[in-house]
C-alpha positions as CSV (number, residue, x, y, z in Angstrom):
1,X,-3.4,-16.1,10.8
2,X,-4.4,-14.4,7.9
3,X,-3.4,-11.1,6.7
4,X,-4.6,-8.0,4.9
5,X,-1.1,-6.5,2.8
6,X,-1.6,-2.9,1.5
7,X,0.3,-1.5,-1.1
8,X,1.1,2.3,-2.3
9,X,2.5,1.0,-5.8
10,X,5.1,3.9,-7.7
11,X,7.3,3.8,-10.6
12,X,10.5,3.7,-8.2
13,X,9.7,2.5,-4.8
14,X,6.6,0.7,-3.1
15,X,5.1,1.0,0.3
16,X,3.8,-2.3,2.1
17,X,1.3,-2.4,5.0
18,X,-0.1,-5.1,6.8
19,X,-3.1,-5.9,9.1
20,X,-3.6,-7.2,12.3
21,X,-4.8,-10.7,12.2
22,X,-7.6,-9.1,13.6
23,X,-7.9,-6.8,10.9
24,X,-8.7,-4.1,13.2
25,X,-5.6,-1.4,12.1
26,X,-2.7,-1.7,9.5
27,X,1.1,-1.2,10.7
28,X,3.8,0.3,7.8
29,X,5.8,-2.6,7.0
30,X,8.2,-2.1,4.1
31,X,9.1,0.3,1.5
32,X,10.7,-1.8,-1.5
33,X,11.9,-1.1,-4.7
34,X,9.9,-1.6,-7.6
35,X,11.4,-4.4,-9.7
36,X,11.7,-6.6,-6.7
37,X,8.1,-5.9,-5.1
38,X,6.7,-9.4,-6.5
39,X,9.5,-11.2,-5.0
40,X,9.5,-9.6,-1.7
41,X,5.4,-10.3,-1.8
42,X,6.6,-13.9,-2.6
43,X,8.5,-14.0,0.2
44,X,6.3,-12.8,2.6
45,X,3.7,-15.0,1.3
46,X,5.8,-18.1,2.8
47,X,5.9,-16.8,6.0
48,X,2.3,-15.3,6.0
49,X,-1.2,-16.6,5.0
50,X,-2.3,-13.3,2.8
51,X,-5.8,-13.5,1.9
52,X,-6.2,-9.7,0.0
53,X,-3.8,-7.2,-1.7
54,X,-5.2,-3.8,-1.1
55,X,-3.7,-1.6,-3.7
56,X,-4.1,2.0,-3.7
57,X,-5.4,3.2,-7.0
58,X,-5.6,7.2,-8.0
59,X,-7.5,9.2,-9.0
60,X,-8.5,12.6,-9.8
61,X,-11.1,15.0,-8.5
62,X,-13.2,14.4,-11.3
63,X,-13.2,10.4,-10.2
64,X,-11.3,9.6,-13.0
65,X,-8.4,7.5,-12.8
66,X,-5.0,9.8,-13.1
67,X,-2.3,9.6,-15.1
68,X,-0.3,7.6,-12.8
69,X,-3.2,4.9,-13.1
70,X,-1.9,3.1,-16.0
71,X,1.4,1.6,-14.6
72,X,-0.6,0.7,-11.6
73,X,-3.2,-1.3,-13.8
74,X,0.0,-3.3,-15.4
75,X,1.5,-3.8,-11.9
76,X,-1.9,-5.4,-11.2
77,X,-1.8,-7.5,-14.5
78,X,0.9,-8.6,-12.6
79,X,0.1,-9.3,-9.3
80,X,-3.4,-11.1,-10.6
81,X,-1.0,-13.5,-12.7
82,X,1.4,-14.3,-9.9
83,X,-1.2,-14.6,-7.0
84,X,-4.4,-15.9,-9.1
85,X,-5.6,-17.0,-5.7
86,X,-5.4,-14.1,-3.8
87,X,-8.3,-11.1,-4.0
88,X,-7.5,-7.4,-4.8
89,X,-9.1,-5.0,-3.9
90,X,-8.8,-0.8,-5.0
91,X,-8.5,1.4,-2.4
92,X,-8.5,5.5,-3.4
93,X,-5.7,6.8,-2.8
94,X,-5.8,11.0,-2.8
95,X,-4.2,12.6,-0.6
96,X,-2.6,10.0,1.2
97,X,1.1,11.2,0.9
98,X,-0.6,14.2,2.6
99,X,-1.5,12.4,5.1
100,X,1.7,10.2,5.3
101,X,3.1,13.5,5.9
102,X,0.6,14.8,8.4
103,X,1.2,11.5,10.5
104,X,4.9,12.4,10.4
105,X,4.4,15.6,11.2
106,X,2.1,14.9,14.0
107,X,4.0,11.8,15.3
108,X,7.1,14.1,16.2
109,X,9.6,13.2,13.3
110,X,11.8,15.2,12.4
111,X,12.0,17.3,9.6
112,X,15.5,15.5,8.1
113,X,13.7,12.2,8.5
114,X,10.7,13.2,6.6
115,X,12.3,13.9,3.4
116,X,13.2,10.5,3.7
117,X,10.4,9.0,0.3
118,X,10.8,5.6,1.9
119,X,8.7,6.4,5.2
120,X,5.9,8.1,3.1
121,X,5.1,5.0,0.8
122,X,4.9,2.9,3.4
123,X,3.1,5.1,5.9
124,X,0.8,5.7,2.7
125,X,0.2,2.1,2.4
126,X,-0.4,2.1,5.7
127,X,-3.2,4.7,4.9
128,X,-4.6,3.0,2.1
129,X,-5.2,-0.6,4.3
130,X,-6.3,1.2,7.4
131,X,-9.0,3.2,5.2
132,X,-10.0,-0.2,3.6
133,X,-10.2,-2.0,6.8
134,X,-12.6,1.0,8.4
135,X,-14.8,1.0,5.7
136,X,-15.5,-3.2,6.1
137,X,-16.4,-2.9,9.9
């Protein structure tokens, strides 16, 4: 079954989501470090038909991409050259580590575990897909 992945890319650590193969809501999979996120996404790919990388992309109020945008535009130099046959997509992605943490919050975890940056990317990839996937259907 294919599957949507959705990615919170940052300097140090990435979140992964994934779809359904429904594509109905997006589950936090993995938060993996940086340098090995094209291998893990490699891996997975074996195991997995992918058929879209959402990536979320900031920006600022203004609409203009952030400062943060430009490694995300060479991580998806990257991706593009090692998956050429796989579509990606830009999600926005304000506010979502406010959310990620809102969704903590709200699911019950405690506060210890939510200083814990490795939940939020991939709760905030988690974000980012399920945004993407409501605005298809």
């Amino acid at each position: 079954m294919n599957r949507i992945i959705g990615i919170d890319y940052g300097r140090k650590r990435v979140g992964v989501a994934v779809s359904d193969p429904l594509k109905i809501f997006a589950s936090a999979l993995e938060t993996v470090h940086s340098a090995k996120i094209i291998e893990y996404l490699q891996n997975y790919a074996i195991n997995e038909t992918v058929e879209l990388f959402v990536v979320g992309y900031p920006k600022n109020m203004d609409n203009k991409p952030s400062e943060a945008a430009k490694d995300i535009d060479a991580f998806l130099n990257l991706l593009k050259k090692k998956f050429p046959d796989i579509p990606v997509v830009l999600e926005d992605e304000r506010f979502t580590s406010v959310l990620a943490h809102r969704a903590m919050i709200d699911g019950g975890m405690k506060k210890s575990d939510r200083r814990d940056k490795t939940s939020v990317d991939k709760i905030s990839a988690a974000i980012i897909l399920q945004s993407y996937l409501d605005r298809i259907k």
